[in-house]
N, C-alpha and C positions, 0 to 999 in steps of 0.2 A: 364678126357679129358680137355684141354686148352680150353679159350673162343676160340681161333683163330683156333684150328681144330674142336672144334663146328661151329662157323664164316660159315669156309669152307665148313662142313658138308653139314650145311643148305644149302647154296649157290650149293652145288651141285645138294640138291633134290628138292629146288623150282625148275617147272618150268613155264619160264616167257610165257606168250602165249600173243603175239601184237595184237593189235582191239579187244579187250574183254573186258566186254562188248558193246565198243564203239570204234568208229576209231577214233586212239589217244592214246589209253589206254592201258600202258603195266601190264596184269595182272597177278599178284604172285600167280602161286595156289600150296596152304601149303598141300595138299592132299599127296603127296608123304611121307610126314611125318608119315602121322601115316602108313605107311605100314614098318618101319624101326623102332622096338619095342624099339630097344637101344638108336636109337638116340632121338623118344621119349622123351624117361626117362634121357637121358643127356638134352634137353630140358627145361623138367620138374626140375629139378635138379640147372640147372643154372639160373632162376628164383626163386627158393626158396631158395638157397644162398644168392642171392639179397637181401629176405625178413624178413631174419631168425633174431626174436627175435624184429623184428621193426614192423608189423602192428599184428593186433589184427583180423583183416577180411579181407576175398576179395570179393569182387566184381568183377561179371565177365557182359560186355555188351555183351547183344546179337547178334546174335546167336554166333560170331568166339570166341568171348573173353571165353565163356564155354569151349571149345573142350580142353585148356590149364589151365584156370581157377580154374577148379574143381579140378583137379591134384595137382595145388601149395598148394588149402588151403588144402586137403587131406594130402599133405608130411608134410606141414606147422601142422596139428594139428588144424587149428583153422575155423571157419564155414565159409560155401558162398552165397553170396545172389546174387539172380537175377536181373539184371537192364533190362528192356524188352521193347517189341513198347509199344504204350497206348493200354489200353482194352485187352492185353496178363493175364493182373493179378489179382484174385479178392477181391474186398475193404477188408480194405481201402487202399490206394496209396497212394503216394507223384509222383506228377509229375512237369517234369520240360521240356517247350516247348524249341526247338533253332531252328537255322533260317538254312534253306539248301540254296544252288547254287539256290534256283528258288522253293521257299514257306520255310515251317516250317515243323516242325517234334516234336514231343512229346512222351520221354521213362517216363517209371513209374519204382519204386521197392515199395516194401509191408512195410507199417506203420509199425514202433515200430519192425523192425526186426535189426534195428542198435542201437547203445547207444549211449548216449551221452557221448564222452570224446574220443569213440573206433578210434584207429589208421586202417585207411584202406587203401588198395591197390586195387585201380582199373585198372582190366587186359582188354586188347583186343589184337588179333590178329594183328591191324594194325592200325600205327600213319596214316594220312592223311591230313586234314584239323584240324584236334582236336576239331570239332563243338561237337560232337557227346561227344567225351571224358570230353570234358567243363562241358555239359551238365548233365554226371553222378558225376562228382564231385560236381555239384553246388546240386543236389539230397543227397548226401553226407549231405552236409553242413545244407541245410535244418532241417538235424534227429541230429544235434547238434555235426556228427563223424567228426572226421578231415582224410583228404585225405594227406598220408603220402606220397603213392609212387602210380606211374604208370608206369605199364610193358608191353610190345608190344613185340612180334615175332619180327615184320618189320615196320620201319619207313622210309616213304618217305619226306625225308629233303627236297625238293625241295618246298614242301606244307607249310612249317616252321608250320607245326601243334602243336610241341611241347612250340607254342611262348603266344599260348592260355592259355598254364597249366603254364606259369612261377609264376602268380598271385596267385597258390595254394600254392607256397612256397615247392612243395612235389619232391621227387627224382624221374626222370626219366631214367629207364632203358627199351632200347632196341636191340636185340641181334645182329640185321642185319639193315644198313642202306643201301637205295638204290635213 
């Protein structure tokens, strides 16, 4: 399958639902996905193309970045680690706080579960802000791995969330811009 009848695919089975959770807010729900096994695995497929032979691990944020996450490093061959809220994981951690719309927020992943030098790809379902996604690379950085690439479902350009990650120096790919 083409990126562009993938593109389309998707675009056909998100659907957008307006004021969710908030008035204002048009929200993508990737749910329809996994009821459509093929396109799934075209999905899956066209993200691990992306990745083939460039990072060493993935990283998946929680919870969206799992549902696709686990699948790339599975086709990919190579292992996934958790990036999770605080207190999801038990000692030791690396945690790394960032700052939300209105307070902060703090993901952890498991000590000594990355190497130093390891090429990684940090996946999520969705570009937005990029606070969140900053935050598991600089987690990244911490364990001595370099963050090669990050891969997203959906990016919303409008957020310029992708303008946070330009300082990792790492490739970003995402399949649908909206």
């Amino acid at each position: 399958m083409t990126d562009k009848v993938l593109r389309n695919r998707l675009a056909e089975s998100i659907e957008t639902i307006p004021d969710f959770p908030k008035a204002g807010v048009m929200f993508r729900d990737i749910t329809p996905i996994f009821l459509d096994t093929p396109l799934y695995e075209e999905v899956i497929k066209s993200f691990a193309d992306f990745s083939r032979g460039k990072i060493d691990v993935v990283c998946g944020i929680e919870s969206r970045g799992y549902l696709f996450g686990i699948a790339i490093a599975v086709a990919l061959e190579v292992p996934f680690i958790l990036i999770r809220k605080k207190g999801k994981l038990p000692p030791p951690v690396v945690s790394q706080v960032y700052d939300l719309e209105y307070g902060s927020s703090e993901i952890e992943m498991r000590e000594n579960q990355l190497k130093p030098g390891q090429r990684v790809l940090i996946h999520d379902d969705l570009l937005a802000t990029g606070g969140t996604t900053e935050a598991a690379a600089m987690l990244v950085e911490k364990q001595s791995a370099v963050v090669s690439q990050f891969s997203f479902l959906i990016e919303l350009d409008d957020l310029k969330g992708n303008e946070k990650l330009k300082r990792f120096e790492a490739e970003i790919y995402s399949i649908l811009h909206y």
